[in-house]
C-alpha positions in Angstrom: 21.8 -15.0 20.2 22.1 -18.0 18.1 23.0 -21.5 19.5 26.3 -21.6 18.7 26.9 -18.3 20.6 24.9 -19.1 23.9 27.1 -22.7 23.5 30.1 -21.0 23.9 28.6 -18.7 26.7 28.3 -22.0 28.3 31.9 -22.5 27.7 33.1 -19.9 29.4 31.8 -21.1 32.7 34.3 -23.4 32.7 37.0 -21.4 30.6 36.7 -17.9 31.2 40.4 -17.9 31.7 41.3 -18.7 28.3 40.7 -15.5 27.3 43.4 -13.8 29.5 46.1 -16.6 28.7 45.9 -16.2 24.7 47.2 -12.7 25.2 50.6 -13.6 26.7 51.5 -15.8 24.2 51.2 -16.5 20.3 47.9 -16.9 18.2 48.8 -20.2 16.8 50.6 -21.6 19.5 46.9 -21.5 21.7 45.0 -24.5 21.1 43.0 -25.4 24.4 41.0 -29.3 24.0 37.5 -28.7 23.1 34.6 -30.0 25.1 30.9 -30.6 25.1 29.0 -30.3 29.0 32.3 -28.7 30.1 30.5 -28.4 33.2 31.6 -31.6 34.4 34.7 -30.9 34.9 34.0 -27.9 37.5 35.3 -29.1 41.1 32.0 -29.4 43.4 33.5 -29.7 47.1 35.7 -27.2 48.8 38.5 -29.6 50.0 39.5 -30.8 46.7 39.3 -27.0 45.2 41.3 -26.3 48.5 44.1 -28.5 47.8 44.1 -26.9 44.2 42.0 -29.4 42.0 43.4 -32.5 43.7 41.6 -35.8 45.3 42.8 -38.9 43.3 44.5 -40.5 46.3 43.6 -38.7 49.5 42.0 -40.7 52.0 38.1 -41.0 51.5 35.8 -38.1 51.8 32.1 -37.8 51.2 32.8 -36.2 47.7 34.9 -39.4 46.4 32.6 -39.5 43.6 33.8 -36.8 41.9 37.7 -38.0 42.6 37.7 -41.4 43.1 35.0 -43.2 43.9 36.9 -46.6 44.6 38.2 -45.1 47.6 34.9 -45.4 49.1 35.6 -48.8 49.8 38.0 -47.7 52.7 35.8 -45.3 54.1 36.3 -45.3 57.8 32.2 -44.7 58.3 29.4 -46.8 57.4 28.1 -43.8 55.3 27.8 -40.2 54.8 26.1 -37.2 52.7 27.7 -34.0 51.0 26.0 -30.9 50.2 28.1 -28.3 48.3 27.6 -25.3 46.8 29.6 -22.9 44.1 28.8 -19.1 43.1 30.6 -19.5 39.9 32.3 -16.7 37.9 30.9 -14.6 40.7 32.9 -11.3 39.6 31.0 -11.2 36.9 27.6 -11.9 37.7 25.4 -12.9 40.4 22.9 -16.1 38.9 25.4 -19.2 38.0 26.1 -21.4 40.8 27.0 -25.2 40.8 24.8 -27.4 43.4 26.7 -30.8 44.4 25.2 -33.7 46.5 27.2 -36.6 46.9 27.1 -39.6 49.2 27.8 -43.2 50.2 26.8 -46.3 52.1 28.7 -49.1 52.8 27.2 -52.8 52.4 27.6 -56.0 54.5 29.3 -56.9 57.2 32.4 -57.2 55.5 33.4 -53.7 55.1 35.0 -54.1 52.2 32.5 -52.3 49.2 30.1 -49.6 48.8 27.4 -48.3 47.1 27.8 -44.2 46.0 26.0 -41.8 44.4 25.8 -38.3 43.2 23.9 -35.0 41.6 25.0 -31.9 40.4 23.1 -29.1 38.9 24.4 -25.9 37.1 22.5 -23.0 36.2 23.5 -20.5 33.6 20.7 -18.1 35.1 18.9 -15.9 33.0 19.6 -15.6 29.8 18.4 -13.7 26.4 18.7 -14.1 23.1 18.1 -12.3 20.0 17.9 -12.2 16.2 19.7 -10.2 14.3 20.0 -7.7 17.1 15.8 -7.3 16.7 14.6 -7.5 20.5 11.2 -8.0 19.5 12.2 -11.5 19.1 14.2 -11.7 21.8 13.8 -14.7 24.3 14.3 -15.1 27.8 15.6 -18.6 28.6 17.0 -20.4 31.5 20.1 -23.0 30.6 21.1 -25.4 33.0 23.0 -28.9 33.4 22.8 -31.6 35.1 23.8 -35.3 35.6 23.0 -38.4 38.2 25.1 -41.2 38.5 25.4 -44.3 40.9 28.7 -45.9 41.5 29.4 -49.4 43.2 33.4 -49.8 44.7 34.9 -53.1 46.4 38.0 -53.9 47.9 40.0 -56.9 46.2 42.8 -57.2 48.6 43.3 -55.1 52.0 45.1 -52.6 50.3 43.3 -52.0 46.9 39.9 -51.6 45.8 38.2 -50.8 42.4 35.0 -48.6 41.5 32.7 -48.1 38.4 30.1 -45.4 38.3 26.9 -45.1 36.0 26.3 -41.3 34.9 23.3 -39.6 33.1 23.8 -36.3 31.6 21.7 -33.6 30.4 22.2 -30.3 29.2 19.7 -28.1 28.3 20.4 -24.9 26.2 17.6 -25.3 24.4 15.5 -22.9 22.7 13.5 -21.4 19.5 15.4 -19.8 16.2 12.6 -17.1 15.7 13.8 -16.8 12.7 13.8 -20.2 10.9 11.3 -21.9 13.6 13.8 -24.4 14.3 14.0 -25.5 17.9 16.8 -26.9 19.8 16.3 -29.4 22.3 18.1 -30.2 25.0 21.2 -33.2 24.7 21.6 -36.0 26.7 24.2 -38.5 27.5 25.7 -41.0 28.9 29.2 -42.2 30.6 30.9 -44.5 32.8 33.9 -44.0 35.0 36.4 -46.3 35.9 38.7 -46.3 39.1 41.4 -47.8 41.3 42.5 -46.9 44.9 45.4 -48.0 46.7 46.6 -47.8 50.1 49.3 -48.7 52.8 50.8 -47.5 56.1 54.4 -47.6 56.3 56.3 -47.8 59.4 58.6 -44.8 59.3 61.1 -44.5 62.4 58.0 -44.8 65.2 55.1 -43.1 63.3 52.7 -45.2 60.9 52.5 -43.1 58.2 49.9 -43.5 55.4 50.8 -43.6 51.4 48.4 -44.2 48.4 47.9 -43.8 45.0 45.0 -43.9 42.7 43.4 -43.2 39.0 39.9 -42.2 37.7 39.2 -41.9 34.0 35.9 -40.6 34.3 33.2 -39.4 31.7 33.5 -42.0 29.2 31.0 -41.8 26.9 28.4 -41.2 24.8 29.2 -37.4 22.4 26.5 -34.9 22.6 25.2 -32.3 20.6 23.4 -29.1 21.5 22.2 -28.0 17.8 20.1 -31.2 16.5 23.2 -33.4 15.4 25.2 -30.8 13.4 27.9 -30.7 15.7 28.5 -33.5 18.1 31.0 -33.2 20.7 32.9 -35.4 23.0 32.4 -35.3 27.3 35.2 -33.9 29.2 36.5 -37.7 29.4 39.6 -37.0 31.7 42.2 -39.8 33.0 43.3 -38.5 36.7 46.1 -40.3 38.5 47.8 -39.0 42.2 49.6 -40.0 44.9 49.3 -38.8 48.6 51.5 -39.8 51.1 50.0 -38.2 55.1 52.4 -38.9 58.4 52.1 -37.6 62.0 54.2 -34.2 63.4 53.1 -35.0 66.4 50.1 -36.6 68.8 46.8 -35.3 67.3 48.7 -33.4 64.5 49.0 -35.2 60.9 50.0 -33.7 57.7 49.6 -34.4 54.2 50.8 -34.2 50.7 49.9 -34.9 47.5 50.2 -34.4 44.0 47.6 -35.3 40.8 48.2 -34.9 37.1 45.3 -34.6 34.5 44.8 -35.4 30.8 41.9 -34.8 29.0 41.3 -37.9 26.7 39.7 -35.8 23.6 41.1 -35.5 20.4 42.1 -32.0 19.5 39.3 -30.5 17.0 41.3 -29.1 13.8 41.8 -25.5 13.4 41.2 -23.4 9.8 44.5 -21.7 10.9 46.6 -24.8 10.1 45.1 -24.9 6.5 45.8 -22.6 3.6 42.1 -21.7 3.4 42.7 -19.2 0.6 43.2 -22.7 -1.6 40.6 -25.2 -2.4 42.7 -27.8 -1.4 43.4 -26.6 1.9 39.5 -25.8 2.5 39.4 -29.5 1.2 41.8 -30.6 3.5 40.4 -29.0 6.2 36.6 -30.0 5.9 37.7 -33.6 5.7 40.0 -33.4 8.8 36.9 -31.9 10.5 34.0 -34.5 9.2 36.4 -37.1 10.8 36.7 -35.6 14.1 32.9 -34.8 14.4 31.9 -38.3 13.2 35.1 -39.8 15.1 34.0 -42.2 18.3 34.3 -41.6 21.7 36.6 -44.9 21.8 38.4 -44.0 19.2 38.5 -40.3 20.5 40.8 -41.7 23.6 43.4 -43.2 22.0 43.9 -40.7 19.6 44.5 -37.9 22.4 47.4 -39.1 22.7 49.3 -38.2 19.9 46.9 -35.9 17.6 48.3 -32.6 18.7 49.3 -30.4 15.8 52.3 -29.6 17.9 53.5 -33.2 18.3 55.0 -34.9 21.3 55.6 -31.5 23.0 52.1 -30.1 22.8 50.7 -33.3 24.1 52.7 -33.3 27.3 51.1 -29.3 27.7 47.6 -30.6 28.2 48.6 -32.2 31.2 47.6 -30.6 34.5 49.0 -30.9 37.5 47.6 -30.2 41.2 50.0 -30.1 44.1 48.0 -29.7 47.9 49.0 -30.0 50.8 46.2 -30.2 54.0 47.0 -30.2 58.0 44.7 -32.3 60.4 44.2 -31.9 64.2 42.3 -34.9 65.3 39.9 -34.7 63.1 38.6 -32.1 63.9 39.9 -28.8 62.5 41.7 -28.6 58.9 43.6 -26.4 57.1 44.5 -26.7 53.1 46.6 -24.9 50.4 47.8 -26.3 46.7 48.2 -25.0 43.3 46.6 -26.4 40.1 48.9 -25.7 36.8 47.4 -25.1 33.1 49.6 -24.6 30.2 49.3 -21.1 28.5 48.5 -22.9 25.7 45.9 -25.3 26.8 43.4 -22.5 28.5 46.3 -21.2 31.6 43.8 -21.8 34.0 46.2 -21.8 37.2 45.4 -20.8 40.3 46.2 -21.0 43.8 43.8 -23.1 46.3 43.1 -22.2 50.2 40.9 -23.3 52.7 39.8 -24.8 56.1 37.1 -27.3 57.7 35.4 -27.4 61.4 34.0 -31.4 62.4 31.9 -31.8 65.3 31.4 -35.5 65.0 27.9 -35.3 63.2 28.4 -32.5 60.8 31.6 -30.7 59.1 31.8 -27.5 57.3 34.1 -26.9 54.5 35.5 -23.3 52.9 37.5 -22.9 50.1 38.9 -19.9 48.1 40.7 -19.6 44.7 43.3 -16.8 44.0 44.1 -17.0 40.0 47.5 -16.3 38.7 46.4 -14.8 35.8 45.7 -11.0 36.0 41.5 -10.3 35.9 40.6 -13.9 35.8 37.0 -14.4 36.1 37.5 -17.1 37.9 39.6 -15.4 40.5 38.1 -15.3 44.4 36.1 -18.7 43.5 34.7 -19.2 46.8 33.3 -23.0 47.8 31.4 -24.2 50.6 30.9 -27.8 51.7 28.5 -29.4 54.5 28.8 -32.8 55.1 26.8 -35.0 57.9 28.8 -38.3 59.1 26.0 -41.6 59.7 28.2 -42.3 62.3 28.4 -40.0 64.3 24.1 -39.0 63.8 23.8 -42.8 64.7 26.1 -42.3 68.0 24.0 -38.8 68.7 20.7 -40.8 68.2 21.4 -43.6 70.4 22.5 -41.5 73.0 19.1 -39.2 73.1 17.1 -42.7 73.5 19.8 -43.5 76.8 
């Protein structure tokens, strides 16, 4: 297997649905944004998969690092830790899984910011390559990604706080050419995200009802490159904005809504198929277009996103995603959740259907969520996510109780 093969095996871990879209509609009408570490943008906690891919403005949650990390800031609890944990592409086999642990702590006496943090970890199991087809050369390797990042958020008024969030990321698909003696080592990286969180509680006939809105551009940064520089490619930098608006049905009962849209800020990488390449000028034409977008900067990259499509105006608004979820609460204590996350054919047709529910006993909550794809024999159909989550709280409460 050479690199650029076992990179695009780690490609489809994130868009094994592409595959199954491209057949419904025309060759060059599919043009899906291309990404290096597409691992990052894999959902690590089962509410937010739950509520189909959504968690830009819904009230703060252990996993608000992946979301919205400025929402932290409003955390009802002084602090909290998140274990999740992913079997991904599960139908198809049985050794890749995404590892999530995420958690906060809020400073001062003043309750108003928060220190946050974060690791995930996904394994591409067991994998092996070989030259040519020639198995004595064949290697068994082990691929995997990671990052680790530390945010800090703050409130700057009672209703609206703001977070930034420090990232390392590695990913390691490295391995020996047997054939040339090159080896490839593993990338690394590094990104920032950037957030805002805002919230208010509207009187609505009797009931105080809770409305907020919020945006994360996350993953902007440094490009990486998995073959020694010959291709570099730009993080899944991705601008996330939502609204969620929760009111009471009654005492003990609350219900919520909300909806988040999604734009990946990468430029689109040229395609030979919009080139005459049976002309030197078009192979000319194309090379150059090319060299530009692999030399192009991540800066740059962003603001070109938004008009670079080869389709114009109308493709651009395809690579948005939108996220509608909706998530009952009984007094904190038992959850249910349901929402639908929409990808243009187009852009990968990724769509799916989210479900799930959570059980809190004060100290510790457990989290279940399952994906039902739209498209038919989606690897990614009957995704199954589970999340554990301990409240600091509530173990303080339980603690000083044992010592009474």
């Amino acid at each position: 297997m050479k690199l650029k093969t076992l990179t695009a095996a780690c490609g489809l871990t994130l868009c094994a649905g592409f595959a199954y879209a491209k057949n419904d509609i025309k060759d060059n009408e599919f043009n899906p944004v291309n990404t290096g570490v597409t691992t990052l943008s894999i959902v690590p906690d089962a509410r937010g998969s739950a509520l189909g891919n959504l968690g830009a403005a819904t009230d703060p949650d252990m996993n608000s690092q992946f979301w919205n990390p400025s929402k932290y800031a409003f955390a009802y609890s002084t602090g909290g830790l998140s274990l999740s944990y992913t079997p991904w592409l599960r139908k198809i086999v049985n050794d890749i899984f995404l590892a999530n642990l995420a958690g906060y702590w809020k400073l001062g006496s003043g309750d108003n910011q928060a220190i946050s943090a974060s690791f995930r970890y996904f394994s591409l199991g067991e994998v092996t390559t070989s030259q040519n087809g020639n198995d004595v050369n064949a290697q068994t390797i082990n691929p995997y990604e990671f990052a680790f990042d530390v945010g800090y958020s703050r409130k700057l008024s009672e209703k609206f706080s703001m977070g930034v969030v420090l990232r390392y990321i590695l990913s390691d698909l490295s391995y020996q050419d047997t054939n040339t003696g090159e080896q490839f080592k593993a990338a690394h990286a590094f990104s920032v995200d950037l957030s805002g969180y805002y919230t208010t509680f509207p009187m609505i006939g009797r009931n105080e009802c809770q409305f907020s809105w919020g945006f994360d551009i996350s993953n902007i940064g440094t490009k990486v490159s998995n073959d020694n520089g010959v291709t570099n490619s730009f993080l899944p930098t991705n601008l996330r904005l939502g609204m969620n608006f929760m009111f009471p049905v009654a005492d003990y009962h609350t219900v919520g809504i909300g909806l988040d849209l999604n734009k990946l800020l990468v430029p689109t990488k040229p395609r030979q198929k919009d080139y005459d390449m049976e002309t030197q000028e078009g192979q000319d034409a194309y090379w150059e277009a090319y060299d530009k977008w692999n030399s192009m900067s991540p800066i740059t990259g962003i603001f070109k996103s938004f008009s670079d499509a080869p389709g114009g105006f109308k493709e651009e608004l395809q690579e948005i995603q939108f996220s509608l979820g909706a998530e009952y609460n009984y007094n904190q204590q038992f959850f249910l959740r349901l929402g639908y996350n929409y990808e243009h054919p187009n852009k990968g047709g990724r769509s799916y259907f989210g479900f799930g529910a959570g059980f809190s006993l004060n100290v510790v909550q457990l989290d279940a969520s399952y994906m039902l794809a739209t498209a038919q024999n989606s690897p990614l159909d009957q995704t199954l996510r589970f999340t554990l989550t301990f409240d600091m709280d509530g173990l303080r409460d339980l603690i000083g109780k044992r010592r009474k």
